[in-house]
mmCIF file as Biopython writes it, N, C-alpha, C and O atoms, coordinates in Angstrom:
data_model
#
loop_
_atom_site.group_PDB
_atom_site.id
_atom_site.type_symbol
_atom_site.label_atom_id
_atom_site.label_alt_id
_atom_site.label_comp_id
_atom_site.label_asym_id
_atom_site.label_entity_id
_atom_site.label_seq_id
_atom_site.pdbx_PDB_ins_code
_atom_site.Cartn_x
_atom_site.Cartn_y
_atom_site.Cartn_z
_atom_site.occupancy
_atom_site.B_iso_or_equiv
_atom_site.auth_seq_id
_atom_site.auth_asym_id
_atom_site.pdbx_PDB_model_num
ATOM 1   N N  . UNK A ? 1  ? -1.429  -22.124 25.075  1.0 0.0 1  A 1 
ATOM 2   C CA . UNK A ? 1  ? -0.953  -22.493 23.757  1.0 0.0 1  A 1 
ATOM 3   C C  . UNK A ? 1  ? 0.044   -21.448 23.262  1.0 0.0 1  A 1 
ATOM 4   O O  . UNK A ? 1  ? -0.354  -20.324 22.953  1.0 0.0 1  A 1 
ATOM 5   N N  . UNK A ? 2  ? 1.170   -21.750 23.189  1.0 0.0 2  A 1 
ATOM 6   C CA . UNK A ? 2  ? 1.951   -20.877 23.226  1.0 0.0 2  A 1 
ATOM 7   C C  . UNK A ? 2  ? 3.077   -20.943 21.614  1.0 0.0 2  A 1 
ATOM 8   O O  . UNK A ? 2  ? 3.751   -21.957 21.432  1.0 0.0 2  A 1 
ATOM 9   N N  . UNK A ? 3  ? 3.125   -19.941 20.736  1.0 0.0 3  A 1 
ATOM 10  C CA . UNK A ? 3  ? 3.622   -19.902 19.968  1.0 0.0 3  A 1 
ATOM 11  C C  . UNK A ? 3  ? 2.974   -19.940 18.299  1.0 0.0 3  A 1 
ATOM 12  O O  . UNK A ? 3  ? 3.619   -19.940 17.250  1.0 0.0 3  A 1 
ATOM 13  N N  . UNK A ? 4  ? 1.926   -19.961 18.437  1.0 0.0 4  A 1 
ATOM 14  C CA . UNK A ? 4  ? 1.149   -19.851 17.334  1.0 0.0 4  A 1 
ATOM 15  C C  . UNK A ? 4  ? 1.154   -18.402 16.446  1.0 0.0 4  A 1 
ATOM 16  O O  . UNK A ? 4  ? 1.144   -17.299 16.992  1.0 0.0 4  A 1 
ATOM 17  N N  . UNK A ? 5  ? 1.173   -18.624 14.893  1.0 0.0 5  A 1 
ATOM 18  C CA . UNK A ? 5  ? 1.613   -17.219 14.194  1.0 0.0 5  A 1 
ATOM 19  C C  . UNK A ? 5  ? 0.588   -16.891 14.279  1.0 0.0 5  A 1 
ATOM 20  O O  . UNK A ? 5  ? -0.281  -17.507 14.896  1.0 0.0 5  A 1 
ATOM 21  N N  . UNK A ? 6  ? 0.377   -15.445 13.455  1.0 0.0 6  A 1 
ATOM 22  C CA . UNK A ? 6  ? -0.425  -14.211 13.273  1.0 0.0 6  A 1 
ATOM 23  C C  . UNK A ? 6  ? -0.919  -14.208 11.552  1.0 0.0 6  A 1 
ATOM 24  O O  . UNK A ? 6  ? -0.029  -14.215 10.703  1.0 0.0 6  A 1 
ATOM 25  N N  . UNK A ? 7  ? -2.255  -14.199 11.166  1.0 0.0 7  A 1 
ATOM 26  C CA . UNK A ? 7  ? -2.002  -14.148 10.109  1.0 0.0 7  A 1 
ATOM 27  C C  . UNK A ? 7  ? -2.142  -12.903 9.440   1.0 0.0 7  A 1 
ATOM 28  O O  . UNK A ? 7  ? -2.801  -12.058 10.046  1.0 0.0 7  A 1 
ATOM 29  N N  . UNK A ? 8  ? -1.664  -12.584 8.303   1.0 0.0 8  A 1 
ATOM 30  C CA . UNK A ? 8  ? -1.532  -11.615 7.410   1.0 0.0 8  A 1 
ATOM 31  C C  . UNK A ? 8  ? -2.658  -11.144 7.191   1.0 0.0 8  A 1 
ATOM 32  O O  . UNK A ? 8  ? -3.514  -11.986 7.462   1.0 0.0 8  A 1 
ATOM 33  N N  . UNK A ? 9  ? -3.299  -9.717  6.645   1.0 0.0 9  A 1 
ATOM 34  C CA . UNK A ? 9  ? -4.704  -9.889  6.002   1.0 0.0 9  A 1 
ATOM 35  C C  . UNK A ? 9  ? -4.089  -9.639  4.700   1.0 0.0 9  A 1 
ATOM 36  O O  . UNK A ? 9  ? -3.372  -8.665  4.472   1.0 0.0 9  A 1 
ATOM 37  N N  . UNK A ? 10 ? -4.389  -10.544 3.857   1.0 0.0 10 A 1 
ATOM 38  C CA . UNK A ? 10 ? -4.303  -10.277 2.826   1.0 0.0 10 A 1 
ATOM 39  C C  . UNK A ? 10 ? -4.556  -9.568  1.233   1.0 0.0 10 A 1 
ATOM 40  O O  . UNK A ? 10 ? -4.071  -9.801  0.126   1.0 0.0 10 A 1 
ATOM 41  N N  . UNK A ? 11 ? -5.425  -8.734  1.674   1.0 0.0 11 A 1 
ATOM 42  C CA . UNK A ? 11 ? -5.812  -7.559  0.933   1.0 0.0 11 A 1 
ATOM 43  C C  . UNK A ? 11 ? -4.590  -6.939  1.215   1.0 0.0 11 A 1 
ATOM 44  O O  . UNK A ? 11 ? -3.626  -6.999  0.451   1.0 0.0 11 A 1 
ATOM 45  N N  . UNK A ? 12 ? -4.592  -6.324  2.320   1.0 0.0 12 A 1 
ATOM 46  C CA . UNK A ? 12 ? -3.562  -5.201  2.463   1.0 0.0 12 A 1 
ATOM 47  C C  . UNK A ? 12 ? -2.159  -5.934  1.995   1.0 0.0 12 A 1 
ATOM 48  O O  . UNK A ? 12 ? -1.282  -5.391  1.323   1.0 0.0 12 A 1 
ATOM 49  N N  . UNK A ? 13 ? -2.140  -7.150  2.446   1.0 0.0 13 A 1 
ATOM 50  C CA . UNK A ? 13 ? -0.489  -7.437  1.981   1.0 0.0 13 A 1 
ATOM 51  C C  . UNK A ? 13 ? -0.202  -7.333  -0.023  1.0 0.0 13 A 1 
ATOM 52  O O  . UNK A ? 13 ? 0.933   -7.175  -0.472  1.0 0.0 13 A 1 
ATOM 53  N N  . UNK A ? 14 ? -1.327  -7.447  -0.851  1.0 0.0 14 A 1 
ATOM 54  C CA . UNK A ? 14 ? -1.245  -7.128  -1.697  1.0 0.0 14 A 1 
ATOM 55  C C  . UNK A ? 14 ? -1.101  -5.813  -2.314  1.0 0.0 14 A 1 
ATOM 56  O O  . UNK A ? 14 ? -0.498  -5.523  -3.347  1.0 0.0 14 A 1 
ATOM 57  N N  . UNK A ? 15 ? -1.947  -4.844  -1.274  1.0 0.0 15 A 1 
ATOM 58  C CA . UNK A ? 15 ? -1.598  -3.641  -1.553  1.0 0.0 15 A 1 
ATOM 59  C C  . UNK A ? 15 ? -0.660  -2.770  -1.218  1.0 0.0 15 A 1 
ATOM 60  O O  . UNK A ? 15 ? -0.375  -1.775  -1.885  1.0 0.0 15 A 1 
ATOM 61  N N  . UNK A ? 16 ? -0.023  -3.177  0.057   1.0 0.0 16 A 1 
ATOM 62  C CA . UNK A ? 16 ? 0.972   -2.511  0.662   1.0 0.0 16 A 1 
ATOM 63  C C  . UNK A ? 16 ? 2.522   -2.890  0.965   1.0 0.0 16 A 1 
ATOM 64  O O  . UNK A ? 16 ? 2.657   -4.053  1.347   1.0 0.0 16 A 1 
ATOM 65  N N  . UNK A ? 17 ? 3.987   -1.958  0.845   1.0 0.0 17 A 1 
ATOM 66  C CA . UNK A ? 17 ? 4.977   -3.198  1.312   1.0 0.0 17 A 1 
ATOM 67  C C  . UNK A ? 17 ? 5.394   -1.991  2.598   1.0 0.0 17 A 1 
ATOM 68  O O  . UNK A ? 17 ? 4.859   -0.885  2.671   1.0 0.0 17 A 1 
ATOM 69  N N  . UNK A ? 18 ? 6.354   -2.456  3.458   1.0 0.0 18 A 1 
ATOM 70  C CA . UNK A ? 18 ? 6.853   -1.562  4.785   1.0 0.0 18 A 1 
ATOM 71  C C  . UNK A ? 18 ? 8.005   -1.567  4.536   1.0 0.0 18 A 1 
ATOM 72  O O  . UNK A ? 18 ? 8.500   -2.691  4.451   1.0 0.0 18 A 1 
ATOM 73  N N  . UNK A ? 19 ? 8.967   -0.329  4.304   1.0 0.0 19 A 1 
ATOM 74  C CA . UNK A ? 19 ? 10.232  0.131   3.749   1.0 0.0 19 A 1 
ATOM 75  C C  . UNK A ? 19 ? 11.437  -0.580  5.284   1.0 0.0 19 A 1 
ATOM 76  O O  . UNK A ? 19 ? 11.076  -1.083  6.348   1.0 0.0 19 A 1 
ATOM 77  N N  . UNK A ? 20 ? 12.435  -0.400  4.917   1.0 0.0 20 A 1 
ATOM 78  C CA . UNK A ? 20 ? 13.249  -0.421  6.191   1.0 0.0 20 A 1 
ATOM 79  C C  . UNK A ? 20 ? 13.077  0.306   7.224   1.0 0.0 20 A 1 
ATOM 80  O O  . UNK A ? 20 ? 13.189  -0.087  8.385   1.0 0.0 20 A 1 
ATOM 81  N N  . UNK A ? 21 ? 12.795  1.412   6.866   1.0 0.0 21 A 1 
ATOM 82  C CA . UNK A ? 21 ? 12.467  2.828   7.845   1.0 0.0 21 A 1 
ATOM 83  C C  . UNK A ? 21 ? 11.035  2.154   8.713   1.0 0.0 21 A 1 
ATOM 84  O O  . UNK A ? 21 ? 10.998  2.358   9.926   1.0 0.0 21 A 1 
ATOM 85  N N  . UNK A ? 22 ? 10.282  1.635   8.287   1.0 0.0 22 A 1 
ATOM 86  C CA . UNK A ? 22 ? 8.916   1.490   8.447   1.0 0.0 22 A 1 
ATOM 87  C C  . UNK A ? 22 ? 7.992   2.411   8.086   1.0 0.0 22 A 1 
ATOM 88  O O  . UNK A ? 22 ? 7.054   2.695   8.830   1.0 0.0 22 A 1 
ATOM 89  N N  . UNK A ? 23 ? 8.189   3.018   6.795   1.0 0.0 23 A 1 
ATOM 90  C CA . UNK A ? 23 ? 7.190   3.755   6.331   1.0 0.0 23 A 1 
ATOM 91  C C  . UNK A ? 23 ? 6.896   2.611   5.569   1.0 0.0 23 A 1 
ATOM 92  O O  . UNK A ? 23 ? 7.590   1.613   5.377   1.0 0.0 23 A 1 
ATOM 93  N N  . UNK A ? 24 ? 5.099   3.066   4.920   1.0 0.0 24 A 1 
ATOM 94  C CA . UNK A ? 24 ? 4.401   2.429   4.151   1.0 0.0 24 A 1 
ATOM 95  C C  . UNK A ? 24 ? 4.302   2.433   2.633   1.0 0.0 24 A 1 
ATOM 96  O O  . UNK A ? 24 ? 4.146   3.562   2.167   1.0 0.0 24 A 1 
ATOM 97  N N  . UNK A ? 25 ? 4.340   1.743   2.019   1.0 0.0 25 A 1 
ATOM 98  C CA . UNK A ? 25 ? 4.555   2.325   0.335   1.0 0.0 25 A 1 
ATOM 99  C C  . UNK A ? 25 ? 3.135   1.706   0.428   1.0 0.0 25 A 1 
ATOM 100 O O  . UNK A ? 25 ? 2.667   0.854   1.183   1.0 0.0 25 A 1 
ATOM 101 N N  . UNK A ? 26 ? 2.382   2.736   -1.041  1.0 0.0 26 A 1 
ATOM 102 C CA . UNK A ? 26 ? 0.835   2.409   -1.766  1.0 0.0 26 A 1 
ATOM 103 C C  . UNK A ? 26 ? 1.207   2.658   -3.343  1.0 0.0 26 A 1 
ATOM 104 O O  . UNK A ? 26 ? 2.270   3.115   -3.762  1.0 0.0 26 A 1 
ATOM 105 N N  . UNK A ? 27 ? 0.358   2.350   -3.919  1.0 0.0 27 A 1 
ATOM 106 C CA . UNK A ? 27 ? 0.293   2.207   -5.223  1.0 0.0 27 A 1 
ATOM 107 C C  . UNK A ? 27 ? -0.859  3.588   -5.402  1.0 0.0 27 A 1 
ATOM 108 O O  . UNK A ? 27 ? -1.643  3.750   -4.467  1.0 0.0 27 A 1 
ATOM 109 N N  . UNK A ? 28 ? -0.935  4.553   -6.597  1.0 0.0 28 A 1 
ATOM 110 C CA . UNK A ? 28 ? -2.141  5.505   -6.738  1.0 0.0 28 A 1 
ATOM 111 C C  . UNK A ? 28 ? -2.793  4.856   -7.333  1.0 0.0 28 A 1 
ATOM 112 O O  . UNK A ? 28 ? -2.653  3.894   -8.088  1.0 0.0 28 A 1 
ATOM 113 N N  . UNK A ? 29 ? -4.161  5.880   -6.671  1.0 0.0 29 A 1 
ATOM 114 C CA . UNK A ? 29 ? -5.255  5.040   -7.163  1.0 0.0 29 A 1 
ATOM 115 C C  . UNK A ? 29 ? -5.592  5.809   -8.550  1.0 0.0 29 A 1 
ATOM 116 O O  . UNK A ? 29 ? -5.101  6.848   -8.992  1.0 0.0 29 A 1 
ATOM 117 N N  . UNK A ? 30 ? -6.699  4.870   -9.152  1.0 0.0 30 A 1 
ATOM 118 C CA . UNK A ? 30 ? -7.123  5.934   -10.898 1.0 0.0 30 A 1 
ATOM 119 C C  . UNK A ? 30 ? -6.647  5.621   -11.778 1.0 0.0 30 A 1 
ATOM 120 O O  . UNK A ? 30 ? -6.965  6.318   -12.742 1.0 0.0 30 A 1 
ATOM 121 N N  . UNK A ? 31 ? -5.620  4.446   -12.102 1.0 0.0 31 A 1 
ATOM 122 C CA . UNK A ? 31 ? -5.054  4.064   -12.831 1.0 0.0 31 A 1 
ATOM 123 C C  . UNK A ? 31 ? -5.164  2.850   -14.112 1.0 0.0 31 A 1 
ATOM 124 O O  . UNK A ? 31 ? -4.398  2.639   -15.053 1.0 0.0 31 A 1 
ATOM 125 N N  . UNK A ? 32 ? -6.308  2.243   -13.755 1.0 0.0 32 A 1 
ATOM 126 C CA . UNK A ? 32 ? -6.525  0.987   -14.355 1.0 0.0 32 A 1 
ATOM 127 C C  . UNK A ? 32 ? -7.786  1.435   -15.440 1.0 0.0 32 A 1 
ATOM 128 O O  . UNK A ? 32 ? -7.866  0.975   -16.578 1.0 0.0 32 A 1 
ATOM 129 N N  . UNK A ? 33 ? -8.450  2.116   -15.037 1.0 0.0 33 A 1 
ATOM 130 C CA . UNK A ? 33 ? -9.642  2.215   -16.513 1.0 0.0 33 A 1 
ATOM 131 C C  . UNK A ? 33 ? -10.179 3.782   -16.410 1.0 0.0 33 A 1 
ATOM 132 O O  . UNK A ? 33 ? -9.922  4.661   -15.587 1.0 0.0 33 A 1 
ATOM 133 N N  . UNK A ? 34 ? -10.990 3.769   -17.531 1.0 0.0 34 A 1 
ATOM 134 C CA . UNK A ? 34 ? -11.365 5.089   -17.754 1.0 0.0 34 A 1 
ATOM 135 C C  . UNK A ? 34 ? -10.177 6.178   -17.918 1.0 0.0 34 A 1 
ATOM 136 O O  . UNK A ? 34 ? -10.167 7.341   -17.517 1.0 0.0 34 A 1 
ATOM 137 N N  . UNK A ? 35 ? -9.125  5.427   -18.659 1.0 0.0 35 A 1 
ATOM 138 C CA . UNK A ? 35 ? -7.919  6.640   -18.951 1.0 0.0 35 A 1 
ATOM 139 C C  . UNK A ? 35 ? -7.872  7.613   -20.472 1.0 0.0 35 A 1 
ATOM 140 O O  . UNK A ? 35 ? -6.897  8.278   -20.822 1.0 0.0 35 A 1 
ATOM 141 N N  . UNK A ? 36 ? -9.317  7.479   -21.317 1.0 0.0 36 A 1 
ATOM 142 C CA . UNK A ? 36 ? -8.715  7.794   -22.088 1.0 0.0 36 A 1 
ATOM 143 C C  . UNK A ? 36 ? -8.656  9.893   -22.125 1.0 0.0 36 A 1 
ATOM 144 O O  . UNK A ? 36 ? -8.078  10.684  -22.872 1.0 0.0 36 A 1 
ATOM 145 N N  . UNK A ? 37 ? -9.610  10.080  -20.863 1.0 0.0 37 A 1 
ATOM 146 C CA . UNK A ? 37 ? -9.489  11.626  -21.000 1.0 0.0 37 A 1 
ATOM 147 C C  . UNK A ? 37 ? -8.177  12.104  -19.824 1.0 0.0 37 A 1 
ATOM 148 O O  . UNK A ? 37 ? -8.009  13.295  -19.562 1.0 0.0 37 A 1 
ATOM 149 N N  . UNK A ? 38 ? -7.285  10.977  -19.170 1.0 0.0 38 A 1 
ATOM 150 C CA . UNK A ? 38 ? -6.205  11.851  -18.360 1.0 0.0 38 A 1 
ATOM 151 C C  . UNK A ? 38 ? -5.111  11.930  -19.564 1.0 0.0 38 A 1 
ATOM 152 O O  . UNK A ? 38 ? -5.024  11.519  -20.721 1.0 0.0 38 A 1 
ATOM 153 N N  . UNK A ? 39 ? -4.462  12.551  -18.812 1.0 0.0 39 A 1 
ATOM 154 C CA . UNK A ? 39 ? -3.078  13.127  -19.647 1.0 0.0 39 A 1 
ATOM 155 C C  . UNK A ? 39 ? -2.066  12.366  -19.494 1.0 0.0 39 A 1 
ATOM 156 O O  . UNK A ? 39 ? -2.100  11.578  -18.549 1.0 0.0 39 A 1 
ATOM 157 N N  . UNK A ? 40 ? -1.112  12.386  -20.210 1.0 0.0 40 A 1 
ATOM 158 C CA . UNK A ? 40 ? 0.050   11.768  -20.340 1.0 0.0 40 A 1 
ATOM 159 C C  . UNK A ? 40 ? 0.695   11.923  -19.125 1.0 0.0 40 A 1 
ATOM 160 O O  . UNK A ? 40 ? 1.219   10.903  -18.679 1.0 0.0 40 A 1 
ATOM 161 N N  . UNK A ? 41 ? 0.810   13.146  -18.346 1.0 0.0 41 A 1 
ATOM 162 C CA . UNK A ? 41 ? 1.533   13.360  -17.199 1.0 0.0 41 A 1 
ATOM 163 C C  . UNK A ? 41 ? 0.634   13.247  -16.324 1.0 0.0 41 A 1 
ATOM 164 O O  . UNK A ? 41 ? 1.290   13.395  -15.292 1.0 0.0 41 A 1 
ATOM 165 N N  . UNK A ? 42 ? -0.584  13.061  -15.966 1.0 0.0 42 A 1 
ATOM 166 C CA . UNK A ? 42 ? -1.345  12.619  -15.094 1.0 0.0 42 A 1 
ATOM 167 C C  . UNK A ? 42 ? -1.150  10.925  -14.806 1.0 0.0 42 A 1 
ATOM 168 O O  . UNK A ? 42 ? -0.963  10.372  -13.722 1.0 0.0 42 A 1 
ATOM 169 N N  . UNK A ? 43 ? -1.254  10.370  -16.046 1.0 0.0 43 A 1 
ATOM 170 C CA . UNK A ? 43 ? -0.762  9.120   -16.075 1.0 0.0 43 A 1 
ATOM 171 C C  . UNK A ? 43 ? 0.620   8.429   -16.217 1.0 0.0 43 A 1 
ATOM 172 O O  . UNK A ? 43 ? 0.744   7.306   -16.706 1.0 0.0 43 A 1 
ATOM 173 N N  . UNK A ? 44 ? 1.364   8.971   -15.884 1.0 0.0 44 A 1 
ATOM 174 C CA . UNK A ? 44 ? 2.968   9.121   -15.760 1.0 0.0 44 A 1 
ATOM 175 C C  . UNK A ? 44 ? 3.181   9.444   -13.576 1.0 0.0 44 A 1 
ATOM 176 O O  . UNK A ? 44 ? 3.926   8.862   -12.788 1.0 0.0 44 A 1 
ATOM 177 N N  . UNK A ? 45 ? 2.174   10.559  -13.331 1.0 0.0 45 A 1 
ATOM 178 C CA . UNK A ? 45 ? 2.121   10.680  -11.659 1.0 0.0 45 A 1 
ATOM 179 C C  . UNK A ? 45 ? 1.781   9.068   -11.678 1.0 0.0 45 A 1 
ATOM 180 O O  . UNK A ? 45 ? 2.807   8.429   -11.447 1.0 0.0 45 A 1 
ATOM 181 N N  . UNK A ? 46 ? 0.656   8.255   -11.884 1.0 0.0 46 A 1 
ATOM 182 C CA . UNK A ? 46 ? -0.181  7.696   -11.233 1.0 0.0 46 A 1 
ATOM 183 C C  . UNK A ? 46 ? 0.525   6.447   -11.195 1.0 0.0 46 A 1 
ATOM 184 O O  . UNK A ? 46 ? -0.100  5.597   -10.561 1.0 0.0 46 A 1 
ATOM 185 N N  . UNK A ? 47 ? 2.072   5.891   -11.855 1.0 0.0 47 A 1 
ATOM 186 C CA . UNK A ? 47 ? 2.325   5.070   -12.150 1.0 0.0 47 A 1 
ATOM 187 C C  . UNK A ? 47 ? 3.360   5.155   -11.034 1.0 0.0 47 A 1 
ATOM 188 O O  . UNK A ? 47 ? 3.670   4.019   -10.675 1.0 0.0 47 A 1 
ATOM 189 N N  . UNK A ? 48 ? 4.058   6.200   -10.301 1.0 0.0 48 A 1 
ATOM 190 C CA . UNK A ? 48 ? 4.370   6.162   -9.522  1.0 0.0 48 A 1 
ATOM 191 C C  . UNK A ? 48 ? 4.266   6.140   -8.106  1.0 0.0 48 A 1 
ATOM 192 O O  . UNK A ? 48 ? 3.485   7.029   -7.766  1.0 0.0 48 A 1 
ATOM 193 N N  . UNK A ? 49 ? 4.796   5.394   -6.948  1.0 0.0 49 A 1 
ATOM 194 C CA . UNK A ? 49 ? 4.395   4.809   -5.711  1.0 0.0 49 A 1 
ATOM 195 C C  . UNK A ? 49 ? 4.250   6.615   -4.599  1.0 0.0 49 A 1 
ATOM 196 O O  . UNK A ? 49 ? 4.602   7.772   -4.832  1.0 0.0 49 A 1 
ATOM 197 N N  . UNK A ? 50 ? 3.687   6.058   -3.652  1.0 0.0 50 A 1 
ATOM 198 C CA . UNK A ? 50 ? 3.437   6.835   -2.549  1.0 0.0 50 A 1 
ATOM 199 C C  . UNK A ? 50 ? 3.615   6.327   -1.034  1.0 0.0 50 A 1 
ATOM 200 O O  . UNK A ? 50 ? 3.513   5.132   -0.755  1.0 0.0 50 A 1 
ATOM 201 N N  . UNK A ? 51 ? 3.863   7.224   -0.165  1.0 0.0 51 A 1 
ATOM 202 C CA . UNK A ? 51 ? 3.593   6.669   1.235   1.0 0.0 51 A 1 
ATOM 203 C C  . UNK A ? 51 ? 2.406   6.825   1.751   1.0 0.0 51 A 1 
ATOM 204 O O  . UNK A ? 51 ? 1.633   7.477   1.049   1.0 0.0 51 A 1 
ATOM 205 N N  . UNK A ? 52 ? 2.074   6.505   2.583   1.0 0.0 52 A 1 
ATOM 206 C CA . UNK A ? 52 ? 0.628   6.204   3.095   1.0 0.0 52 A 1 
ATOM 207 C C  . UNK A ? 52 ? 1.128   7.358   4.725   1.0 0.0 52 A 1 
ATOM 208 O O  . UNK A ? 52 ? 2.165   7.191   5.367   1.0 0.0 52 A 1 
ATOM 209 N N  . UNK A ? 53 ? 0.417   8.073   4.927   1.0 0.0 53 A 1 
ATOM 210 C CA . UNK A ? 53 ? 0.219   8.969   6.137   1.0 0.0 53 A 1 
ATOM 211 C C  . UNK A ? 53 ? 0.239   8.559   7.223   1.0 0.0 53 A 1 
ATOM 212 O O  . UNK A ? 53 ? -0.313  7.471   7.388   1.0 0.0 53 A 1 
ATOM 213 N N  . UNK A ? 54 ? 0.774   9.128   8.237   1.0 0.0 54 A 1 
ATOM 214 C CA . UNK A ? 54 ? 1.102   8.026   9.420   1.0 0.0 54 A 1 
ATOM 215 C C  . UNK A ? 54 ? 0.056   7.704   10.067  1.0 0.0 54 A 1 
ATOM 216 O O  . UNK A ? 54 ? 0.413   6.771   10.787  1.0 0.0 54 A 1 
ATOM 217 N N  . UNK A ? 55 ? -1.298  7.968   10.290  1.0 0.0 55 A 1 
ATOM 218 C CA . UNK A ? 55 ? -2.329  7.825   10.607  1.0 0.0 55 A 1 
ATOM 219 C C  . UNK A ? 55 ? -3.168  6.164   9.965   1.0 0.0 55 A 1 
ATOM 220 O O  . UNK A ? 55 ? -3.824  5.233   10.433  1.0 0.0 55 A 1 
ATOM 221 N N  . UNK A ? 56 ? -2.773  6.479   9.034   1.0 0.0 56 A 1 
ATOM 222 C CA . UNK A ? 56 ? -3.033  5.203   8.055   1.0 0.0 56 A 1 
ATOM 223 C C  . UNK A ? 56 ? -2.316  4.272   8.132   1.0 0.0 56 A 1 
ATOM 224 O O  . UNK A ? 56 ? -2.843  3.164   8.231   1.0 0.0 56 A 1 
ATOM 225 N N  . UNK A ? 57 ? -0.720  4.396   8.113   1.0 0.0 57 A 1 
ATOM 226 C CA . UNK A ? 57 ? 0.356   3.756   8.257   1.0 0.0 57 A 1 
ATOM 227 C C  . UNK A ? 57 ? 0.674   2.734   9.503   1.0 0.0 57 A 1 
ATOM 228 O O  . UNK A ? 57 ? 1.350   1.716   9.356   1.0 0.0 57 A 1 
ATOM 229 N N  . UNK A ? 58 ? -0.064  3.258   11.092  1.0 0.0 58 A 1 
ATOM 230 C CA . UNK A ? 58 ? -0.282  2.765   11.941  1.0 0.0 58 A 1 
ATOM 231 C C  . UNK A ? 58 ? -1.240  1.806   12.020  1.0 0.0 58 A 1 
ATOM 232 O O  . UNK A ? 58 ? -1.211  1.043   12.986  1.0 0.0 58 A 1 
ATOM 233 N N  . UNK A ? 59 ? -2.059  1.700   11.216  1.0 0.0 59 A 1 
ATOM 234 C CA . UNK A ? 59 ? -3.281  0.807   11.174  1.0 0.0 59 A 1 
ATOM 235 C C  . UNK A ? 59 ? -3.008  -0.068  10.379  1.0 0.0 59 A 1 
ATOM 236 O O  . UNK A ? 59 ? -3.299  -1.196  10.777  1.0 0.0 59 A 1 
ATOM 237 N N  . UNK A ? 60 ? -2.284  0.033   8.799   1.0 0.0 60 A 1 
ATOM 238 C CA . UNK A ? 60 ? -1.585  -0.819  7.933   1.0 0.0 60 A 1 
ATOM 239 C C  . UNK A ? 60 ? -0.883  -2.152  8.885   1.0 0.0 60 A 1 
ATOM 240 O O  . UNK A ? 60 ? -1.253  -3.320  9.007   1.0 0.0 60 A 1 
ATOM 241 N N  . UNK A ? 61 ? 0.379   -1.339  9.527   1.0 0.0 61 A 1 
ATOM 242 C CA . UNK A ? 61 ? 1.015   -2.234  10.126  1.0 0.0 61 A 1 
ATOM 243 C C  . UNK A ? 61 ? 0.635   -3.329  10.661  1.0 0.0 61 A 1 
ATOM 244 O O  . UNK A ? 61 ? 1.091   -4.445  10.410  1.0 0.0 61 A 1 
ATOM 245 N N  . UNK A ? 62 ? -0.428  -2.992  11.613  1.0 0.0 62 A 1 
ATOM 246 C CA . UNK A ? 62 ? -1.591  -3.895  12.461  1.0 0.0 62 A 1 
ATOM 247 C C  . UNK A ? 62 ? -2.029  -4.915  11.726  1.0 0.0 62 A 1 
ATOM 248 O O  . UNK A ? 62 ? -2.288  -5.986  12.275  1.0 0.0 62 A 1 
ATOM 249 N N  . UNK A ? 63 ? -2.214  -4.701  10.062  1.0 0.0 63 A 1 
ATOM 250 C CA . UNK A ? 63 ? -2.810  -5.997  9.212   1.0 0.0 63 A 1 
ATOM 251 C C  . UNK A ? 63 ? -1.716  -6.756  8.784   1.0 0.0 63 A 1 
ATOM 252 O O  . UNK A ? 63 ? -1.807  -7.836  8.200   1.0 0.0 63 A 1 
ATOM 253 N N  . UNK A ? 64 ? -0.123  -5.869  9.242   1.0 0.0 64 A 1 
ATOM 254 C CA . UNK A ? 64 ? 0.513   -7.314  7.973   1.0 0.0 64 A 1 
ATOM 255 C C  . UNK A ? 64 ? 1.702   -7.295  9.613   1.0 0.0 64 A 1 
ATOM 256 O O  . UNK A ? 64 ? 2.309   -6.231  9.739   1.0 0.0 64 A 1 
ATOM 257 N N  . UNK A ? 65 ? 1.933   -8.190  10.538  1.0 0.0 65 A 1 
ATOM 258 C CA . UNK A ? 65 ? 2.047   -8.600  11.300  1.0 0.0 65 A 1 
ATOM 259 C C  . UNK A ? 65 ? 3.764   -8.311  11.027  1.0 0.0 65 A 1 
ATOM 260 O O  . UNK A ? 65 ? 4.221   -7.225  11.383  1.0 0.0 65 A 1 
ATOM 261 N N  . UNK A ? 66 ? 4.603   -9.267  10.429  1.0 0.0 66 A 1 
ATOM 262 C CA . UNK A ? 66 ? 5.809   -10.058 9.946   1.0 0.0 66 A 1 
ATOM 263 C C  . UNK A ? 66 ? 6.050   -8.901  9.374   1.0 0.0 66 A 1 
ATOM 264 O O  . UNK A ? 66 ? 6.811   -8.833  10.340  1.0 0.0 66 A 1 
ATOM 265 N N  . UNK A ? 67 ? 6.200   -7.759  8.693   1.0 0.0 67 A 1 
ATOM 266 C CA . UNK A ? 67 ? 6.584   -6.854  7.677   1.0 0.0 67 A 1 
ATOM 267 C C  . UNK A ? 67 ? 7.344   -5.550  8.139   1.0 0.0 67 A 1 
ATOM 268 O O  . UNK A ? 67 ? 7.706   -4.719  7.305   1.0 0.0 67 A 1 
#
């Protein structure tokens, strides 16, 4: 049977996108509740994206097939 796709897992495709380069972008975590004792600049880091470590990044890939 030849030609059948791959599917996505879709957790990770929500959490993750793969740059041109093929690095991994993540979102930080800590951000959604229990904010009222961080700081303004703690919560200013957290709103901004990250790469994911190549260790991690290799295993990412593996879940989102097409990306």
């Amino acid at each position: 049977m030849a030609g059948y796709k791959l599917k996505s897992h879709r957790g990770a495709a929500k959490r993750f996108r793969v740059t041109g380069n093929g690095k991994v972008k993540r979102g930080r975590s800590a951000g959604s509740h229990l904010l009222t004792h961080k700081s303004a600049g703690r919560m200013r880091h957290l709103k901004s994206t990250a790469y994911c470590n190549t260790a991690d990044a290799k295993m990412i890939r593996t879940l989102l097939p097409y990306q």
